[in-house]
N, C-alpha and C positions, 0 to 999 in steps of 0.2 A: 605514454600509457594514459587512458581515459583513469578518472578517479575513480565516476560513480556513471552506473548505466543502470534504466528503468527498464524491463521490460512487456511488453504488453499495450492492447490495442490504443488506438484513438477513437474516446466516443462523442456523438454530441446529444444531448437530454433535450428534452422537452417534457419539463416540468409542469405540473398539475397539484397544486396542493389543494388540501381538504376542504377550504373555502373558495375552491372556484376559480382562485390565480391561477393564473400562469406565469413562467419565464420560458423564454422559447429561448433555441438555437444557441445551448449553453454546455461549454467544453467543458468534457469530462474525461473519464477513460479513468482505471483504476492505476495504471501506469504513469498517467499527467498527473493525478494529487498525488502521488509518493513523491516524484519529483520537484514539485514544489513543496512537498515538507524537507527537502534537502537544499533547496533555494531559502528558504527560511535564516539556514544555518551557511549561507555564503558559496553554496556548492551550485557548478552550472552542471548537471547531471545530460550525458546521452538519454536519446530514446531511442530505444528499439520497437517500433510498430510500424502498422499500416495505417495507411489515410486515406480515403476515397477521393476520387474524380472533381467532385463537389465540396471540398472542404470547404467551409465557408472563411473568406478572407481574415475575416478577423482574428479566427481560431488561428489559423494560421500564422498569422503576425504576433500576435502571443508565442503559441510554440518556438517561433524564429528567436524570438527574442529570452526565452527563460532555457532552451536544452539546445545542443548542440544535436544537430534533425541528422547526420549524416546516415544512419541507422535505419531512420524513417523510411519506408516503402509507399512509395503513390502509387495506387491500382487502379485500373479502370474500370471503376465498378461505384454505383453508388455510396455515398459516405455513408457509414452505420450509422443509423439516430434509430433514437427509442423512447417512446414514453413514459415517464416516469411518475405514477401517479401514488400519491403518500396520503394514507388515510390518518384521522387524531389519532392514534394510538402510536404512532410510527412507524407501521406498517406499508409497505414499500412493494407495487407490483411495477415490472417493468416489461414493455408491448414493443418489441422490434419494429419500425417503422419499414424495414428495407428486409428483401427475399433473400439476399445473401449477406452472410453474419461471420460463418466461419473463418476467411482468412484472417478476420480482424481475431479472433482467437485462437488461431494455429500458424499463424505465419508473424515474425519472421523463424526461422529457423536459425538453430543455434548457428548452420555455416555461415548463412546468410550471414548474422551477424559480426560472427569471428570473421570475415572475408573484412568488416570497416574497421571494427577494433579489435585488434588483435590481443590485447591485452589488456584488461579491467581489474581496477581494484575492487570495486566491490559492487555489487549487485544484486537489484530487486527485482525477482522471478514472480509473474502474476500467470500460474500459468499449475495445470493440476499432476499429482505424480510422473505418470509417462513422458513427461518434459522432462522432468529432474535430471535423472541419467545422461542424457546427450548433453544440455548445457553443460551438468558439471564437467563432463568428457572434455568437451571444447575449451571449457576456462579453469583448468585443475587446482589453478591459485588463487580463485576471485575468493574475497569475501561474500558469500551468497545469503541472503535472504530469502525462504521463499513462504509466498502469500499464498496457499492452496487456493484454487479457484472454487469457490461459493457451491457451484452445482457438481462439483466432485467431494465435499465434507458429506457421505452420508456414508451408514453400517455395511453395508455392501463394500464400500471403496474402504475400511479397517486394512487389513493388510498389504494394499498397494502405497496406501498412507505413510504404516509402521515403516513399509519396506523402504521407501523413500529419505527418512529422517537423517538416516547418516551420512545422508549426501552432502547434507544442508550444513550449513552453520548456523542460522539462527533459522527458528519456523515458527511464524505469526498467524494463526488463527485466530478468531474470535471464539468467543465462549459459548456461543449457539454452536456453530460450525465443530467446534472439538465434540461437544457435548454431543452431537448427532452421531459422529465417530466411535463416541467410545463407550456411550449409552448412560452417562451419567452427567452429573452438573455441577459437581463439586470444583473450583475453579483450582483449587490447591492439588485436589488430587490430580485433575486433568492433569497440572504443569508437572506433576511429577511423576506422573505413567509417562508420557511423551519423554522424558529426560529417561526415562529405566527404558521405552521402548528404545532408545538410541539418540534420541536429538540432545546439541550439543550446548544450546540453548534455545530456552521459547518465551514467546512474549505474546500473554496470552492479550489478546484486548477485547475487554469487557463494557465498551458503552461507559454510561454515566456509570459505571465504578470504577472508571480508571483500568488500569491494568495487572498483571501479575507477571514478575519477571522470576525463570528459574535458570540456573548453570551449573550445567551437570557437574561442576566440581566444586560445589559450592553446595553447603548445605540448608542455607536461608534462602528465603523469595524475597525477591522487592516488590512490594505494592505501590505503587503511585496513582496518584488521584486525579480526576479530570481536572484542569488548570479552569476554575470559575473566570468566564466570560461578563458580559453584560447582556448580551443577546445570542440565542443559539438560533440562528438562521435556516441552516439546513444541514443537515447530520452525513448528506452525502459526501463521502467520501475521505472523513477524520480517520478513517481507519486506516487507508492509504498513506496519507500524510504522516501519522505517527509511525509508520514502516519506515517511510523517509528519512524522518528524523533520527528510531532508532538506530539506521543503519549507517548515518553519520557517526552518532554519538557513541556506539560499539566501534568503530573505523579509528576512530580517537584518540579513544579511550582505555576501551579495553572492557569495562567496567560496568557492569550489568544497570548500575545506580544511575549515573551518568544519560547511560545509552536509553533509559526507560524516560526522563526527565526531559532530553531532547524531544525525546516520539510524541511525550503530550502537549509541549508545548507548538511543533507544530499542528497538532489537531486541533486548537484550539484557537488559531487563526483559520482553519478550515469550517469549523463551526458557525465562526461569524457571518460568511458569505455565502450565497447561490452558486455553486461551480466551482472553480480551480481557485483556492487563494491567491490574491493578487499580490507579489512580495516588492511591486513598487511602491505600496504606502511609505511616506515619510515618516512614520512612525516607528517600522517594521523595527529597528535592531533597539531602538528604548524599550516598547513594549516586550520583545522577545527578551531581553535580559532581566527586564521586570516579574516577567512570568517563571523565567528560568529559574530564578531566584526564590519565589514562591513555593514554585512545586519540591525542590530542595529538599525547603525546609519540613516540607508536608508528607516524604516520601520515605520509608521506612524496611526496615528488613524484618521479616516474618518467621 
């Protein structure tokens, strides 16, 4: 049995920040940082995705070496890259470089994948309601996660959302994304409409406030705070990575406290860098304990 499985595309960025830099030709995919926030925590995680024709080598020898590719689909189609331009404010437009997008966000299918692993402990779904239903079909016993896809969080998609929740076991939106959902921005209410709409836990993630953890049998929230860094590099993709970690740290655990403490501290190596956290630093399991430690003590029930 695989432990843990990511699911969802492979991208590569080309980055543009507000002063006119650049980093080109820089692996992403909202499915690679979850994975390495579970690489963080000692776990060599499946991926489930596709890869273009032109993957470029290097992405590739990373991937080989941080997830077990069996999952991975090579299409002959060019690689999806996208522009990533980030204005001061935070603000984030992203420009398809390449005319075909979609398999990389509808493929693999759940067969496809139940066909390599037949069996998964737990799982992080990057992928919007009308997925939910057949993955869980296919894996009736995975621990699931699932990330709603960004451009499915809006009022229109309210009820295909609510309908979806009690598929899931844990559902990680951010606090923009809920808030689009359900027409408000209250982070406490959010977490706990979604827990009355049906979800069985949610972990809201908030940006620089950290997060809000609720469980529906459980009357307190855990708030935990973002793990202070020295440098926040690029914000892409911390959210993914605390998915990662939280889905470890619930796998564990059990323990909503725990599970929330894992998720920031790997964001918070994702923070540091341009792209995918690198989890071959020699530093990696001093500073992760350091930080673990930290946020601990910083993290509270509500």
């Amino acid at each position: 049995m695989l432990d843990y499985l990511c699911v969802g595309g492979v991208f590569i960025d080309d980055i543009v920040f507000p002063n006119g830099e650049t980093c080109m030709e820089v692996l992403g995919g909202g499915s690679v940082h979850c994975g390495a926030g579970m690489r963080v925590w000692d776990e060599r995680p499946g991926l489930a995705g596709c890869a273009g024709r032109d993957l470029p080598q290097r992405a590739l020898e990373r991937l080989e070496r941080d997830f077990d590719l069996r999952g991975l689909i090579r299409l002959d189609i060019p690689q999806v890259r996208a522009w990533q331009l980030f204005e001061w404010d935070g603000r984030r437009t992203e420009v398809f470089r390449v005319d075909e997008i979609a398999p990389y966000l509808d493929r693999p299918l759940p067969e496809e994948t139940a066909a390599v692993y037949s069996k998964v402990g737990a799982m992080s779904l990057l992928r919007d309601a009308a997925d939910v239903a057949s993955w869980r079909q296919h894996y009736p016993d995975t621990v699931l996660l699932w990330e709603p896809e960004q451009a499915f969080m809006t009022a229109r998609n309210r009820e295909a959302f609510i309908a979806a929740l009690p598929l899931v076991d844990i559902v990680s939106p951010n606090l923009l994304e809920a808030s689009l959902v359900y027409g408000f921005d209250d982070p406490e209410r959010l977490v706990r409409q979604m827990l009355a709409d049906g979800a069985k836990v949610v972990a809201l993630r908030m940006g620089e406030a950290g997060s809000l953890v609720g469980v529906r049998e459980m009357d307190a929230l855990v708030r935990t705070p973002p793990v202070p860094v020295a440098q926040i590099v690029d914000q892409t993709g911390a959210g993914n990575s605390y998915c990662g970690g939280f889905l470890v740290g619930w796998r564990r655990s059990g323990d909503p406290f725990i599970a929330a403490c894992y998720g920031a501290v790997s964001a918070s190596f994702t923070l540091e860098v341009t792209g995918v956290l690198d989890t071959s630093r020699e530093d990696l399991h001093e500073q992760r304990d350091q930080r673990l430690a930290w946020v601990k003590s910083h993290t509270h029930r509500v």
